[in-house]
N, C-alpha and C positions, 0 to 999 in steps of 0.2 A: 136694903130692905127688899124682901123680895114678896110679888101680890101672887094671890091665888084667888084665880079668877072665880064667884062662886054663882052660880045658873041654877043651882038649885040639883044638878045631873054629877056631878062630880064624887071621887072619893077624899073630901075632902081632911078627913080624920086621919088616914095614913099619910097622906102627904106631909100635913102641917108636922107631924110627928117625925116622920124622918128629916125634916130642916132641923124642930128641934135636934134630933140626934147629931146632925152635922153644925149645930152650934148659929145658924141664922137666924137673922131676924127676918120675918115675916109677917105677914096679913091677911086676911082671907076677906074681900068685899065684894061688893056689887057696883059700889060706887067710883063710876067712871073717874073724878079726877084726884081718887086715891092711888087709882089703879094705875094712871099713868104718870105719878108720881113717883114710881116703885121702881126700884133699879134692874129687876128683871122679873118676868113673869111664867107663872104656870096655868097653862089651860089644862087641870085634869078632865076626865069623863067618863060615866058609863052611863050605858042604856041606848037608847037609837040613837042617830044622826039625824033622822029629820025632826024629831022631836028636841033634841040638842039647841037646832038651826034657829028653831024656834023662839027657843030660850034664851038663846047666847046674846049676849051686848057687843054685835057684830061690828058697829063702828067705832066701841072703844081697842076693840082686841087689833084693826085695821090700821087707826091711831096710832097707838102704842107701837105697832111693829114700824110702822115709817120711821121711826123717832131712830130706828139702830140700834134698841137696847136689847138684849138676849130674850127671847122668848122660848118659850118649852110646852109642845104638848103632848101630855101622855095619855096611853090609850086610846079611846073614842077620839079624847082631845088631840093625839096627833089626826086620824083621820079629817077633824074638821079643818086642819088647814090645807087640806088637796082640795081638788076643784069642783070634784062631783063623787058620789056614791049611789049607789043602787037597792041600797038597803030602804025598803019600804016605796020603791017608787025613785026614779031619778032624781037624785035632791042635790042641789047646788049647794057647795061648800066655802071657806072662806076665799077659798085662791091664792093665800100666799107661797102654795110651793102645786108645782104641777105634777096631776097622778090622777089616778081615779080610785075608788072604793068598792071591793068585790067581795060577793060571798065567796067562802070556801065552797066549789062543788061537789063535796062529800063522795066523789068517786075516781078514781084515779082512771087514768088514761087508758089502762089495760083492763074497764071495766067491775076493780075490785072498790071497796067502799073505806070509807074511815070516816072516825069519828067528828063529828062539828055541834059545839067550837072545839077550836086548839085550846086545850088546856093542859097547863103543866111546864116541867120545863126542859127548855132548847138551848142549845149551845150558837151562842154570836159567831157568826163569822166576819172578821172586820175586812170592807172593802176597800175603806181610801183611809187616810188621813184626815185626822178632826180635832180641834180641841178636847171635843167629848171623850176623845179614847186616848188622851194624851198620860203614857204610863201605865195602860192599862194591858193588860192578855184577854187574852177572846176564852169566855167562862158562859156558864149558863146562866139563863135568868126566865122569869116567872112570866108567861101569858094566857090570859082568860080574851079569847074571843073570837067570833063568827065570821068578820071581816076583815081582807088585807088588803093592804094600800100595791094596787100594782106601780113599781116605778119601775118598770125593766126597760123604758124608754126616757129616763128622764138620769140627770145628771145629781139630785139629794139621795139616791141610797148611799149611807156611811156603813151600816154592818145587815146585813141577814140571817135570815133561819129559817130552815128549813121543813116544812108541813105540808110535804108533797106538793106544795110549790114554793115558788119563792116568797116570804116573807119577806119584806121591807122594815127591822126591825128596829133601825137607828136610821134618822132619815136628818137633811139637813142641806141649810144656803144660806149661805151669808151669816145671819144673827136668828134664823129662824131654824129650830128643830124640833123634833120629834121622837117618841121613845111607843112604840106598839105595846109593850111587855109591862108592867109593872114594876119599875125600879125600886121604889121605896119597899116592893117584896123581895126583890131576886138579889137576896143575899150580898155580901161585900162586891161583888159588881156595880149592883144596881145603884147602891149605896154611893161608890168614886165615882160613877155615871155622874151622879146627882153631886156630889162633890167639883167635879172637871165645870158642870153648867153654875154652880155657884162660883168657882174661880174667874169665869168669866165676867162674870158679871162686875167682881171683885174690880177688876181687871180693868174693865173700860171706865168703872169709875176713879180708878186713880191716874187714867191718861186724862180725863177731862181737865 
């Protein structure tokens, strides 16, 4: 059973919809010990971060991640598990993977300008090794947004993309990741993405 976390900020209609397509079973609640009942979780998101922060059921999602079961968040929802963002005023984030949260500066080094947000789609470069990308090729996938996760000092970047900086596109530690892009949009990628994080899940419940 897989929960989707619901704050009220999420897109929660495509997500549930690609589980169905990949044949899971799922939930979508509010309800704290449904949620940690669930054998893996999704924090979707759109909209702000500090408004998110607000909203979020920050010591079930805290909970939950202690427990070792796969956690997933996409979009905003990955941003909320780094430490801090900048969007709207310095707003502390959950903390479970270490980064910070920047705008895009709409101008590149050499003074020319581009578009913000990224939107559209970018080709994965994968960096390390992950269950996530277990069988997979490095393909494009779908992102709408204003903010990236800087981790060029940190040890969870799993793949990037590129939008005149680095993107942090697949991020990831231990049992806890992250997806920037919209997988349940970005085509047969995004889709085994989201297939590789349900295998896991599969996974640790049949070593229990």
């Amino acid at each position: 059973m897989i929960g989707i976390v619901d704050y009220g900020m999420g897109n929660l209609f495509s997500v549930s919809k690609a589980l169905e397509r990949l044949g899971a079973n799922y939930l979508i609640s509010a309800d704290k010990k449904e949620l940690l009942n669930t054998d893996a979780l999704i924090l979707p998101g759109v909209g702000s971060f500090r408004d998110a922060m607000d909203r979020l059921p920050v010591d079930t999602i805290k909970e939950f991640a202690e427990t070792g079961k796969p956690l997933l968040g996409i979009c905003l929802g990955m941003q909320l598990l780094f430490e801090t963002s900048e969007e709207n005023g310095l707003t502390k984030g959950l903390g479970l993977l270490p980064g910070s949260v920047r705008r895009f500066p709409g101008q590149t080094k050499d003074g020319g300008s581009y578009k913000v947000p990224h939107m559209g789609w970018n080709r994965l470069n994968f960096v390390k090794p992950s269950p996530l990308l277990e069988n997979l090729k490095e393909d494009y996938v779908y992102f709408v947004h204003s903010y990236y996760v800087d981790a060029s000092n940190s040890d969870v970047l799993i793949a990037k993309a590129d939008y005149h900086e680095q993107v942090a596109a697949v991020v990831g530690k231990d049992h806890i990741f992250g997806m920037q892009f919209h997988p349940e949009k970005s085509s047969q990628l995004g889709m085994a993405l989201l297939s590789n994080f349900l295998k896991m899940a599969v996974e640790r419940e049949a070593v229990r």
